[in-house]
PyMOL Python script that loads the backbone (N, CA, C, O; Angstrom):
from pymol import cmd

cmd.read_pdbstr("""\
ATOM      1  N   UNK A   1       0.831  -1.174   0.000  1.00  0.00           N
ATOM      2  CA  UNK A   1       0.000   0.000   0.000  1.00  0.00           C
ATOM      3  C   UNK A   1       0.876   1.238   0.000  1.00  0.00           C
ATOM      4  O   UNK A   1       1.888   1.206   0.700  1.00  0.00           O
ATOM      5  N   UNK A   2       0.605   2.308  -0.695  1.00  0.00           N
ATOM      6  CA  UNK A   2       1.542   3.701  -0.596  1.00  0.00           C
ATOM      7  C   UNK A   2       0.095   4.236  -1.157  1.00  0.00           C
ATOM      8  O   UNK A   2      -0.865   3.643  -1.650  1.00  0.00           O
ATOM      9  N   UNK A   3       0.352   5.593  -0.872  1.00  0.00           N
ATOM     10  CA  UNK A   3      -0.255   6.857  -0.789  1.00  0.00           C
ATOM     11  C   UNK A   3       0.145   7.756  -2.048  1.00  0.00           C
ATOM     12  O   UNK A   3       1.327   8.033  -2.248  1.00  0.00           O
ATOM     13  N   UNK A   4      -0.998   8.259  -2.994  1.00  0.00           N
ATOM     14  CA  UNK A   4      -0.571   8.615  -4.152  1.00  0.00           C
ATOM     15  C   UNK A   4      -0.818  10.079  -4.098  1.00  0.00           C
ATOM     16  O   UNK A   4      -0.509  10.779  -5.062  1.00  0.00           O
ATOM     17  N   UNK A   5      -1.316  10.544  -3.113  1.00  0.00           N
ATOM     18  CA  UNK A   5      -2.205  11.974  -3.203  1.00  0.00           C
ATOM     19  C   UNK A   5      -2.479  12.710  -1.835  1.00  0.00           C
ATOM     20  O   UNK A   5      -2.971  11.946  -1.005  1.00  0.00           O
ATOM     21  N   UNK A   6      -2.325  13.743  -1.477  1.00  0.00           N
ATOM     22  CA  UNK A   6      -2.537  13.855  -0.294  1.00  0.00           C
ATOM     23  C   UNK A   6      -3.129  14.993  -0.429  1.00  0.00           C
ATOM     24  O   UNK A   6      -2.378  15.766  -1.024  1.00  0.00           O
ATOM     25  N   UNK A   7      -4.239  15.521  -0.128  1.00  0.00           N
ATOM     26  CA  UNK A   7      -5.231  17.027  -0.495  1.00  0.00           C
ATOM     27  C   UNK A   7      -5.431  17.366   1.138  1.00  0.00           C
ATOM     28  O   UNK A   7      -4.950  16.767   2.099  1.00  0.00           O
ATOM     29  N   UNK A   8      -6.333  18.566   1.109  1.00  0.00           N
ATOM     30  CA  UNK A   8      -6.382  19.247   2.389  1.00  0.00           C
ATOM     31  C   UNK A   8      -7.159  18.379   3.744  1.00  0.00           C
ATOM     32  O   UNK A   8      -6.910  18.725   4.899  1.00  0.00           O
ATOM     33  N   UNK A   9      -8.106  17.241   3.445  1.00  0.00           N
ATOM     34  CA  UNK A   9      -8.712  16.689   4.133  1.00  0.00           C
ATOM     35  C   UNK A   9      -9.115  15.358   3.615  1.00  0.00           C
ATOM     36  O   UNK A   9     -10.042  14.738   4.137  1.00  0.00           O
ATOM     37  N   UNK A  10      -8.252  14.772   2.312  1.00  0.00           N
ATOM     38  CA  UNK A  10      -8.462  13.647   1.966  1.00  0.00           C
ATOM     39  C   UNK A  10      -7.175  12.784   1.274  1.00  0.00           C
ATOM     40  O   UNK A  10      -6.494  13.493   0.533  1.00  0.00           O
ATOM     41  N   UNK A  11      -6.769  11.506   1.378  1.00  0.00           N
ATOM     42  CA  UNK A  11      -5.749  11.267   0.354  1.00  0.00           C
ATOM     43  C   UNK A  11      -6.187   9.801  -0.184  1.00  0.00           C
ATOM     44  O   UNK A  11      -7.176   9.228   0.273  1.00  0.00           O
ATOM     45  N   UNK A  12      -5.461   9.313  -1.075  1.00  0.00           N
ATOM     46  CA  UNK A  12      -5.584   8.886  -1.992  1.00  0.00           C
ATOM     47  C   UNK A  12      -4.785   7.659  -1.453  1.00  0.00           C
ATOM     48  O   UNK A  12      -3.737   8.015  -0.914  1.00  0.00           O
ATOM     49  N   UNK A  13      -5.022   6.141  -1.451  1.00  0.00           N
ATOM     50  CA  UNK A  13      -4.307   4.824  -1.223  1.00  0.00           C
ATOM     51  C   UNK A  13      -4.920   4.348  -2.103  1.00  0.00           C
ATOM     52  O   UNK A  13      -6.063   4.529  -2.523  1.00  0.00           O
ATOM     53  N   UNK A  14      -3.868   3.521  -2.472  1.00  0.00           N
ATOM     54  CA  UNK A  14      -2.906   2.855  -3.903  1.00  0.00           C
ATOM     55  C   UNK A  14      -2.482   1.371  -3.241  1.00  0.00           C
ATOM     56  O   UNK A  14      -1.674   1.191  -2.330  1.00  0.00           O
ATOM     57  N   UNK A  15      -3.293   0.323  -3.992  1.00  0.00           N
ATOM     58  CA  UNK A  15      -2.720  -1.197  -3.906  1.00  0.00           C
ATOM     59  C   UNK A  15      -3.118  -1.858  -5.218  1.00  0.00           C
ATOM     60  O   UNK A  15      -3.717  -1.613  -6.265  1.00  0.00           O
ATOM     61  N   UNK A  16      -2.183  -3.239  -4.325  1.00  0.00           N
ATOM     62  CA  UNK A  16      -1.847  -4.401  -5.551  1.00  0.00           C
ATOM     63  C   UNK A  16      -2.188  -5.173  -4.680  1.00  0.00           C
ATOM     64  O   UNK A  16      -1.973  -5.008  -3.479  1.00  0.00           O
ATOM     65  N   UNK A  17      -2.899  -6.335  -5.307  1.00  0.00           N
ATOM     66  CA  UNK A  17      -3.473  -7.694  -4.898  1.00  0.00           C
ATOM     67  C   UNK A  17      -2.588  -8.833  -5.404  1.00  0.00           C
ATOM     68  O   UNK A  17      -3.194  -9.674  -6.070  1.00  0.00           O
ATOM     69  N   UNK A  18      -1.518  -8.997  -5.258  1.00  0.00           N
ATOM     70  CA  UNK A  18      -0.872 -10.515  -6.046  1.00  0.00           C
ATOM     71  C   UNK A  18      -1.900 -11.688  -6.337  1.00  0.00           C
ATOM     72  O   UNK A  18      -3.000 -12.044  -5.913  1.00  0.00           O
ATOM     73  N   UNK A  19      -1.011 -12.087  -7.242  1.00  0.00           N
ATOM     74  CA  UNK A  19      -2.388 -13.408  -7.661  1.00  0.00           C
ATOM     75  C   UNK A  19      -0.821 -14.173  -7.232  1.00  0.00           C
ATOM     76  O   UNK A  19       0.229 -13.602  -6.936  1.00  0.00           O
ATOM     77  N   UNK A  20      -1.175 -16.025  -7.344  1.00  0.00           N
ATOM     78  CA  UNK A  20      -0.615 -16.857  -6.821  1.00  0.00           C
ATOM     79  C   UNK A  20       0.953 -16.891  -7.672  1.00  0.00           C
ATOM     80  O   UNK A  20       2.083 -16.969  -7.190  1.00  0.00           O
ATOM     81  N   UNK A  21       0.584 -16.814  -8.879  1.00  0.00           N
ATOM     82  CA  UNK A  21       2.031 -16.459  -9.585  1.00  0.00           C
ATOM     83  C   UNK A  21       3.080 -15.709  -9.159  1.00  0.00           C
ATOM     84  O   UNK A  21       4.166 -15.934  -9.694  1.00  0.00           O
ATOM     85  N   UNK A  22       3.036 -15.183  -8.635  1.00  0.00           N
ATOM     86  CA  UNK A  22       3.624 -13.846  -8.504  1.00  0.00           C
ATOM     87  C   UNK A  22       3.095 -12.746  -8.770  1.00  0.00           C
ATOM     88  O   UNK A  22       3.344 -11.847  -7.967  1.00  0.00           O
ATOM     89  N   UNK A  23       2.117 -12.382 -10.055  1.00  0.00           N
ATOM     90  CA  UNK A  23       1.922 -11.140 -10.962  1.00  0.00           C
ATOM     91  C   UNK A  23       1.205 -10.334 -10.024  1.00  0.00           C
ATOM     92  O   UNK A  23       1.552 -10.083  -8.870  1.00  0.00           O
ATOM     93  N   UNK A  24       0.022  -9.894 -10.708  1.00  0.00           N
ATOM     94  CA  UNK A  24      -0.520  -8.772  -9.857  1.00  0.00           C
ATOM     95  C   UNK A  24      -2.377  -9.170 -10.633  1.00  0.00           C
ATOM     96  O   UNK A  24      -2.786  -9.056 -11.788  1.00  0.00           O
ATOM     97  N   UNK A  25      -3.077  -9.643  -9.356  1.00  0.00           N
ATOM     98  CA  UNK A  25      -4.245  -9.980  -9.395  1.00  0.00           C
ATOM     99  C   UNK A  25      -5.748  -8.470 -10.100  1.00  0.00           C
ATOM    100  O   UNK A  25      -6.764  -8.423 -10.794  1.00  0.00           O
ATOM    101  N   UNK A  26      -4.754  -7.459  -9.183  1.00  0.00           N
ATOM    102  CA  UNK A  26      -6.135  -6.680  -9.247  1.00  0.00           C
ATOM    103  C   UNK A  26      -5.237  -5.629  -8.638  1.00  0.00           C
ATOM    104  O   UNK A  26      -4.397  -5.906  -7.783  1.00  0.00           O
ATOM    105  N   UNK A  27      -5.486  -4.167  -9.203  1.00  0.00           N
ATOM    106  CA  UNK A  27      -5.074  -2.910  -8.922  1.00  0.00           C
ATOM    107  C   UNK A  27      -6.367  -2.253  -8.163  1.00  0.00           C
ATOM    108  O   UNK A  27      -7.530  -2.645  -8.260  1.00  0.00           O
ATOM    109  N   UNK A  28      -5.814  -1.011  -7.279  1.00  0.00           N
ATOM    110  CA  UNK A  28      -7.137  -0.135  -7.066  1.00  0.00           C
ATOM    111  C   UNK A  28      -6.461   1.303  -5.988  1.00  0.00           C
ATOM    112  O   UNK A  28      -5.349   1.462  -5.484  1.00  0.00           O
ATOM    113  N   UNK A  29      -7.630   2.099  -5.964  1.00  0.00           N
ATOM    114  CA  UNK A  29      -7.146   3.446  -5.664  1.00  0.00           C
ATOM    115  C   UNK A  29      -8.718   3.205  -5.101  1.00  0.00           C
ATOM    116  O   UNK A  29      -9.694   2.596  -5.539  1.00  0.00           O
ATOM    117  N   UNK A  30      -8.429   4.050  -3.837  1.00  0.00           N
ATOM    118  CA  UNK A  30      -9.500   4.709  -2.414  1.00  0.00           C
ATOM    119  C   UNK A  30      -9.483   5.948  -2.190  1.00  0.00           C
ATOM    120  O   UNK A  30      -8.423   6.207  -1.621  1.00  0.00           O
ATOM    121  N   UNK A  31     -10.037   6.765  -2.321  1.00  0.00           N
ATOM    122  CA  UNK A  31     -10.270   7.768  -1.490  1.00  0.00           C
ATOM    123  C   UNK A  31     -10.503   7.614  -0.052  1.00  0.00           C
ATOM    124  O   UNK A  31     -11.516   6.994   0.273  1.00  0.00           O
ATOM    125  N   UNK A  32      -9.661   8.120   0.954  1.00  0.00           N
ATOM    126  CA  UNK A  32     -10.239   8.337   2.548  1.00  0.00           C
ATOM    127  C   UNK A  32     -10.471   9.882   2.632  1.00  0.00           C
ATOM    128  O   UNK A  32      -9.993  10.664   1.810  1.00  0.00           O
ATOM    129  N   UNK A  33     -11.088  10.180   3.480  1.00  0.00           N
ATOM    130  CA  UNK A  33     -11.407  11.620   3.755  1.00  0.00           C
ATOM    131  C   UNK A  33     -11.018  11.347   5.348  1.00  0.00           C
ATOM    132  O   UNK A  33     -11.145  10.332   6.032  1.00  0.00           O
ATOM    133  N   UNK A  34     -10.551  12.522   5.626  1.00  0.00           N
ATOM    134  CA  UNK A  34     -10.635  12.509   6.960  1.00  0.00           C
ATOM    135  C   UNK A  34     -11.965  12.971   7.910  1.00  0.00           C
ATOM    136  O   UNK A  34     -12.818  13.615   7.300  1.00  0.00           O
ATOM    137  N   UNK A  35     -12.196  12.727   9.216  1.00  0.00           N
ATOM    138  CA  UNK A  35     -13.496  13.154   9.845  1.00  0.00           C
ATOM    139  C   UNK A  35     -13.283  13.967  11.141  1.00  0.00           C
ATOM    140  O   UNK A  35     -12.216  14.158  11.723  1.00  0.00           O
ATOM    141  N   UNK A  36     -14.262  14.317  11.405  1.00  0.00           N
ATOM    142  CA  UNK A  36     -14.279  14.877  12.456  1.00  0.00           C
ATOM    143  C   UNK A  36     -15.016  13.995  13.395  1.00  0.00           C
ATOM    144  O   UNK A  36     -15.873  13.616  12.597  1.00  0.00           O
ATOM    145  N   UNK A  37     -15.208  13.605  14.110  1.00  0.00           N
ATOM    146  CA  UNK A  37     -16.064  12.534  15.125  1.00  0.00           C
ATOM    147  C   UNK A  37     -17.020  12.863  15.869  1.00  0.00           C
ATOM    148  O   UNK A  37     -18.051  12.232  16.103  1.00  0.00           O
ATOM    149  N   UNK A  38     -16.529  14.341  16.436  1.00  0.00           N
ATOM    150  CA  UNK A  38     -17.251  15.219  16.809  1.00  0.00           C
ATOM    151  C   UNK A  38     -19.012  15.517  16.268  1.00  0.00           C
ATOM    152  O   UNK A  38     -20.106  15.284  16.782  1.00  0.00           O
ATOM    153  N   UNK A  39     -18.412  16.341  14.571  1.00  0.00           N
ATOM    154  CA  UNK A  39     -18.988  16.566  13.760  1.00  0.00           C
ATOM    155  C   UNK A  39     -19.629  16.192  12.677  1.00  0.00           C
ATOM    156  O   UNK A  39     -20.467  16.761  11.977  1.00  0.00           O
ATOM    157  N   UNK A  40     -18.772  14.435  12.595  1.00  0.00           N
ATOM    158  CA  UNK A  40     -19.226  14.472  11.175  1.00  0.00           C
ATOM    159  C   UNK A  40     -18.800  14.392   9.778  1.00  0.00           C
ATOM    160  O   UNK A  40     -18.835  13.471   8.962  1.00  0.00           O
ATOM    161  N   UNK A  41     -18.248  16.009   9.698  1.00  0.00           N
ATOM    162  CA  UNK A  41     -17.857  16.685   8.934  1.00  0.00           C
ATOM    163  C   UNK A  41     -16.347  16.693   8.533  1.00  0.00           C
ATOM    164  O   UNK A  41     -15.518  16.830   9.433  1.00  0.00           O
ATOM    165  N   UNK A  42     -15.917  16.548   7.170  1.00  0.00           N
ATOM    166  CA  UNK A  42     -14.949  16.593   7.086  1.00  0.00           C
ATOM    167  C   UNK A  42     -13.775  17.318   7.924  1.00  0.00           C
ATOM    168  O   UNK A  42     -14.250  18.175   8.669  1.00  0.00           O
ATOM    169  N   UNK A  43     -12.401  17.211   8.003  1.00  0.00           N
ATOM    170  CA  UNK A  43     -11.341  17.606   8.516  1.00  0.00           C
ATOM    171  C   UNK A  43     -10.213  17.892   7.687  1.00  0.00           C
ATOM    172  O   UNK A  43      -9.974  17.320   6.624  1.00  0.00           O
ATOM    173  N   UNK A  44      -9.453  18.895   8.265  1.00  0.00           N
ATOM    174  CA  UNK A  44      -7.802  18.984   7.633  1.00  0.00           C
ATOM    175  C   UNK A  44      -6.871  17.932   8.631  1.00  0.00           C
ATOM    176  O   UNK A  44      -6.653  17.556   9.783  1.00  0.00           O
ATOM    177  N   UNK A  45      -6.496  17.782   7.099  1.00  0.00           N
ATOM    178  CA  UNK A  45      -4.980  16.991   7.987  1.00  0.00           C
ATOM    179  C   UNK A  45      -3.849  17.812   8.744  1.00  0.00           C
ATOM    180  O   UNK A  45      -3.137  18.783   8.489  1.00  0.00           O
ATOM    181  N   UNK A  46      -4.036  16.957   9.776  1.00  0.00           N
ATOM    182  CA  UNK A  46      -2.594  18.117  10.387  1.00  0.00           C
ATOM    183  C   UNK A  46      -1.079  17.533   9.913  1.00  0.00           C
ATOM    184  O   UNK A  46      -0.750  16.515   9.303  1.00  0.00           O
ATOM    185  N   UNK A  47      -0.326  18.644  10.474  1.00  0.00           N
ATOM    186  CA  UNK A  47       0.981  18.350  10.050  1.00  0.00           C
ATOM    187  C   UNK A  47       1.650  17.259  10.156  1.00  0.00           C
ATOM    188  O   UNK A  47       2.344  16.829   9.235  1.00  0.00           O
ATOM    189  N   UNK A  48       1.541  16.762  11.132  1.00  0.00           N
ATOM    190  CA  UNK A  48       2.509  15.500  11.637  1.00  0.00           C
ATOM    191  C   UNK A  48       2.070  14.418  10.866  1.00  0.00           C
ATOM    192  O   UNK A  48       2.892  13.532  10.629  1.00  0.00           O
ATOM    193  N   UNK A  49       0.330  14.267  10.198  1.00  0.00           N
ATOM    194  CA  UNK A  49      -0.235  13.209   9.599  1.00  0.00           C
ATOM    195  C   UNK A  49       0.201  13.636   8.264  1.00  0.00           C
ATOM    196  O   UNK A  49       0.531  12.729   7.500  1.00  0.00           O
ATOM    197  N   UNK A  50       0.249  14.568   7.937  1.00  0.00           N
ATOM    198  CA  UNK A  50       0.910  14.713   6.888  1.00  0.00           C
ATOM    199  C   UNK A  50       2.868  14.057   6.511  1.00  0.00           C
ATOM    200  O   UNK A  50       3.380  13.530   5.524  1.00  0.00           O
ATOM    201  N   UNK A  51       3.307  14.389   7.626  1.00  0.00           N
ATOM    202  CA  UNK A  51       4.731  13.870   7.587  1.00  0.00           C
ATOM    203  C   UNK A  51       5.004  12.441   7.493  1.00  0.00           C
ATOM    204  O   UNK A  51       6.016  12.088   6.887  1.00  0.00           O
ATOM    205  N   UNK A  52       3.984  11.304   8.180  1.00  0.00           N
ATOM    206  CA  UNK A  52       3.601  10.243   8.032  1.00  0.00           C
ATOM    207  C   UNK A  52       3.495   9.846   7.142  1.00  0.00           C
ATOM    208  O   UNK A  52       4.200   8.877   6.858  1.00  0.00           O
ATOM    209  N   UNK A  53       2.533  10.379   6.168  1.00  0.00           N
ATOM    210  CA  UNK A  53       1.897  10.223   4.915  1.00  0.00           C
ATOM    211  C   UNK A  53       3.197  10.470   3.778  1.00  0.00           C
ATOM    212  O   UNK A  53       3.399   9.760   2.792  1.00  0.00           O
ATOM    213  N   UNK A  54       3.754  11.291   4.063  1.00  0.00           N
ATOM    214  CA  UNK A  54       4.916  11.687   3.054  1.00  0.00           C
ATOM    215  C   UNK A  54       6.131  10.531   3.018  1.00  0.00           C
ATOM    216  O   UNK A  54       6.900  10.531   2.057  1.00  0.00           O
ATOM    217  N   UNK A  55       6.262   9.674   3.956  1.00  0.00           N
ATOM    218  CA  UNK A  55       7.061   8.350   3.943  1.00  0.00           C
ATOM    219  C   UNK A  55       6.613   7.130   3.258  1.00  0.00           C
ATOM    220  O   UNK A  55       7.243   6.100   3.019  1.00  0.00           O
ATOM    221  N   UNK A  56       4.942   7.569   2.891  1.00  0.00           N
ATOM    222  CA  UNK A  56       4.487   6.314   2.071  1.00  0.00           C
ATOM    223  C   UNK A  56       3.895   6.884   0.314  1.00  0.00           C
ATOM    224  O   UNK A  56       3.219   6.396  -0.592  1.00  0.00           O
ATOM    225  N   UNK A  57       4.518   7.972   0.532  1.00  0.00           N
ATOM    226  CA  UNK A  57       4.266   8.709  -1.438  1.00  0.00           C
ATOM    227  C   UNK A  57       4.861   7.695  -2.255  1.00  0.00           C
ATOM    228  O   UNK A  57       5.894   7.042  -2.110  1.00  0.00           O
ATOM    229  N   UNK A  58       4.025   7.705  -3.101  1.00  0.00           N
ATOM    230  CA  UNK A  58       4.894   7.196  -4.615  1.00  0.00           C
ATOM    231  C   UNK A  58       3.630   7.550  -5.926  1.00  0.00           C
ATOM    232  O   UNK A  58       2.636   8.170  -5.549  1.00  0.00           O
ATOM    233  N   UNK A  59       3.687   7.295  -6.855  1.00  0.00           N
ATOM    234  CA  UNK A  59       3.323   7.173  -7.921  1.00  0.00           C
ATOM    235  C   UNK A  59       1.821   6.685  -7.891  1.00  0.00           C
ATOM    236  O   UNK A  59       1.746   5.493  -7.590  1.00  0.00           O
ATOM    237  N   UNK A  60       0.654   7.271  -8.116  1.00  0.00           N
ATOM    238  CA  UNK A  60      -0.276   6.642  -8.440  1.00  0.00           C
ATOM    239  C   UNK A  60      -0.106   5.189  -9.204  1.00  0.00           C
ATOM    240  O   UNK A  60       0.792   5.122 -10.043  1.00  0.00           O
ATOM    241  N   UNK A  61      -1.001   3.905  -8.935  1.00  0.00           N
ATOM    242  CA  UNK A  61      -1.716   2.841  -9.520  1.00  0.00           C
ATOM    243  C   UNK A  61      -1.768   3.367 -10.807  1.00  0.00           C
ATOM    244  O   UNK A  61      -1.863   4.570 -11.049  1.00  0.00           O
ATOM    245  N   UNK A  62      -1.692   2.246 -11.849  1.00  0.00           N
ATOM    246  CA  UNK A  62      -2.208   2.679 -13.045  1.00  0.00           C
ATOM    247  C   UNK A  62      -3.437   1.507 -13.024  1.00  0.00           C
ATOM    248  O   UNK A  62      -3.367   0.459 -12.381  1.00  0.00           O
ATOM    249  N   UNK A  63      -4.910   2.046 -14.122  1.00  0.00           N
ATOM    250  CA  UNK A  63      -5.603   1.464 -13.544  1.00  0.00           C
ATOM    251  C   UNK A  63      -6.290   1.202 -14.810  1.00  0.00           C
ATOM    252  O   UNK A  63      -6.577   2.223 -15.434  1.00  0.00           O
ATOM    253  N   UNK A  64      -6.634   0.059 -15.359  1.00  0.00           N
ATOM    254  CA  UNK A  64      -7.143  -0.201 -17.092  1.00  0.00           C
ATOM    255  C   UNK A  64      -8.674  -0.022 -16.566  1.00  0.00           C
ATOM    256  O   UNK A  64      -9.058  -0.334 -15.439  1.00  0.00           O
ATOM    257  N   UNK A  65      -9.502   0.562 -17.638  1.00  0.00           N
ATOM    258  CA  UNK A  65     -10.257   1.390 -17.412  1.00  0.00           C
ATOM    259  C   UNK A  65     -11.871  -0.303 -18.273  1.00  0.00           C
ATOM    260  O   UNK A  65     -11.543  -0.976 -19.251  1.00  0.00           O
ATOM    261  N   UNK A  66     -12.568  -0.406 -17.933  1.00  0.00           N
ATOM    262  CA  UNK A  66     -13.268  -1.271 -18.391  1.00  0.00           C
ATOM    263  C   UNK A  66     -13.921  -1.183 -19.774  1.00  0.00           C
ATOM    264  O   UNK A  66     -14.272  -0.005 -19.713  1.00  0.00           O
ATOM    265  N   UNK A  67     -14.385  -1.656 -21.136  1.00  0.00           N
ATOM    266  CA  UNK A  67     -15.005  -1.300 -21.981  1.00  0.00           C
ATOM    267  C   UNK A  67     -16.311  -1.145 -22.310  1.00  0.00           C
ATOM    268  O   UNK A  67     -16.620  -0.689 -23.411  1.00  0.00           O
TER     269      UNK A  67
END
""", "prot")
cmd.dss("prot")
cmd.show_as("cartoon", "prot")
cmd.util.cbc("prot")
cmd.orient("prot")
C-alpha cells in the first residue's frame, strides 16, 4: 500500500493484490477523507499526519479502465 495523493482533508491509497504467480491480481485506488467525530464533517490533515503520509508517497496505480 503507498499513498498517491494527499489534499487538504483527503488522500488517496494505492494497492496491488498478487495473484498466486507472482503477478498482480487486481489494482485499485480509495479515497479516505478525513473526519471529524465530533462533527461528522470533514477535517484537515494536520501536520505531523501529513509527515507520516509523506514516507508512504509514490506514484499513483495505473488502472485499465473497463469497456
Amino acid at each position: 500500500m503507498w499513498v498517491s495523493h494527499v489534499g487538504g482533508s483527503s488522500i488517496e491509497v494505492n494497492y496491488e493484490i498478487p495473484n498466486l504467480n507472482g503477478g498482480i491480481a487486481a489494482r485499485a485506488a480509495t479515497t479516505v477523507v478525513m473526519v471529524d467525530l465530533e462533527t461528522g464533517k470533514p477535517r484537515r490533515l494536520r501536520e505531523d499526519e501529513r509527515g507520516a503520509l509523506a514516507e508512504l508517497h509514490d506514484e499513483p496505480v495505473e488502472i485499465r479502465r473497463r469497456r
